[in-house]
C-alpha positions in Angstrom: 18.5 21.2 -29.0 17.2 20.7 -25.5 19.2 19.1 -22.7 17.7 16.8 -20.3 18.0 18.0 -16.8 15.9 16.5 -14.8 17.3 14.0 -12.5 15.2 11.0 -13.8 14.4 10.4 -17.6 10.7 11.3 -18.4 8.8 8.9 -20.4 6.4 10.5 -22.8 3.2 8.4 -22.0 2.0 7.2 -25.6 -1.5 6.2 -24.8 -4.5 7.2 -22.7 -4.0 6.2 -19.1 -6.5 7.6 -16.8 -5.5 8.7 -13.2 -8.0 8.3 -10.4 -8.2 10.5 -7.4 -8.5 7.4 -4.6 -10.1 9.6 -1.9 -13.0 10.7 -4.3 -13.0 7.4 -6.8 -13.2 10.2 -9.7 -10.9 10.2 -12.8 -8.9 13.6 -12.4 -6.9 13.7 -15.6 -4.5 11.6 -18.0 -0.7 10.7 -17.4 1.0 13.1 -20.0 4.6 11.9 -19.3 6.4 10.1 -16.0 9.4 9.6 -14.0 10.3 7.5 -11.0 10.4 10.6 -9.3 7.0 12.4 -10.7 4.5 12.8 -13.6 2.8 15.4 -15.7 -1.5 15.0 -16.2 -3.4 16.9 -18.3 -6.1 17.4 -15.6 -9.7 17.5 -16.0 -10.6 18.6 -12.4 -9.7 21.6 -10.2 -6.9 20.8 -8.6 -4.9 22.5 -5.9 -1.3 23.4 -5.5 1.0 22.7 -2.5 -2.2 19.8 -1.7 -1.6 16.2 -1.2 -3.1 13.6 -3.2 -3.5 10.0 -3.2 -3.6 8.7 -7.2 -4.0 5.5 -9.0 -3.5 4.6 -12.2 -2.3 1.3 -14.5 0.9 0.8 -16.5 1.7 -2.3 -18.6 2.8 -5.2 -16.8 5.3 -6.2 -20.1 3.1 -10.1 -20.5 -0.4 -8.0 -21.9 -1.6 -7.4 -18.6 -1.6 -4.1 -16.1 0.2 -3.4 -12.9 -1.9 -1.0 -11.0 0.1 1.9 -9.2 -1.1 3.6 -5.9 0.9 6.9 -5.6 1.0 9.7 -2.8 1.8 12.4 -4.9 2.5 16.6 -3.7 0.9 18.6 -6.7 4.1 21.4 -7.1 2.5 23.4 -10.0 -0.3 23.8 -12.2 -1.0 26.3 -15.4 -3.8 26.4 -17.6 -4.0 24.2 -21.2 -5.6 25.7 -24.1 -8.3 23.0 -24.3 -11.3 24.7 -21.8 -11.2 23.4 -17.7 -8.2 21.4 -18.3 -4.9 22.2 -16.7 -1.4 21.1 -16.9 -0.2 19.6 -13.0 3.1 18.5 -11.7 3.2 15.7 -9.2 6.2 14.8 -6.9 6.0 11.2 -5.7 6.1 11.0 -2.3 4.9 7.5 -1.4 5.0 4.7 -4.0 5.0 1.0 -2.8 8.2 -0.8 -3.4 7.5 -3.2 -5.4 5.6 -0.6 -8.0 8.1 1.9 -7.5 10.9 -1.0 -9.4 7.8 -2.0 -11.6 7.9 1.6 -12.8 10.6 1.8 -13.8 11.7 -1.0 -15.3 8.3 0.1 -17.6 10.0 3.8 -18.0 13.8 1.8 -18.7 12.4 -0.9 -21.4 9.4 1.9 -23.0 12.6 4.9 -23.3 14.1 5.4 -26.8 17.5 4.6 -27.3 20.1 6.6 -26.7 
């Protein structure tokens, strides 16, 4: 069995959600899983580690809508997938507006398993 230990729970992300590099207005990869403190893509696009990064993407809003979340984000790591030019890249959040940072997650707390 694995034990958690990452300081916030990470919420597998069960459907596509498409994360958009804001400078560029490109798509740069999926959201694999999230935290309130980062997230994991499966990225499409060469990235670059230790770089900063200002991402968008849109999480359920909980009445059938979307909330969209602007996120300045440090990419920490980044190793290759087995599917070809995609990688796997770890964001820190380092700016998230208040207001999406508690509508995150309350989405992570209410979308979680159980205990």
């Amino acid at each position: 069995m694995t034990t958690e230990t990452r300081r916030a729970p990470r919420l597998p992300v069960p459907s596509l959600i498409p994360v958009r590099d804001q400078m560029t207005g490109a798509v740069i990869g999926r959201l694999s899983n999230i935290s309130e403190t980062g997230m994991l893509l499966i990225a499409s696009s060469g990235l670059h580690e230790d770089a900063l990064y200002q991402l968008q993407f849109a999480i359920p809003d909980g009445r059938g809508g979307q909330t969209t979340i602007d996120a300045g984000v440090h990419l920490l790591w980044r190793e290759p997938a087995q599917a070809p030019e995609q990688s796997w890249v770890g964001f820190r959040f380092l700016t998230l507006p208040k207001e999406q940072r508690e509508h995150l997650v309350r989405w992570i707390e209410e979308s979680l398993p159980a205990p």
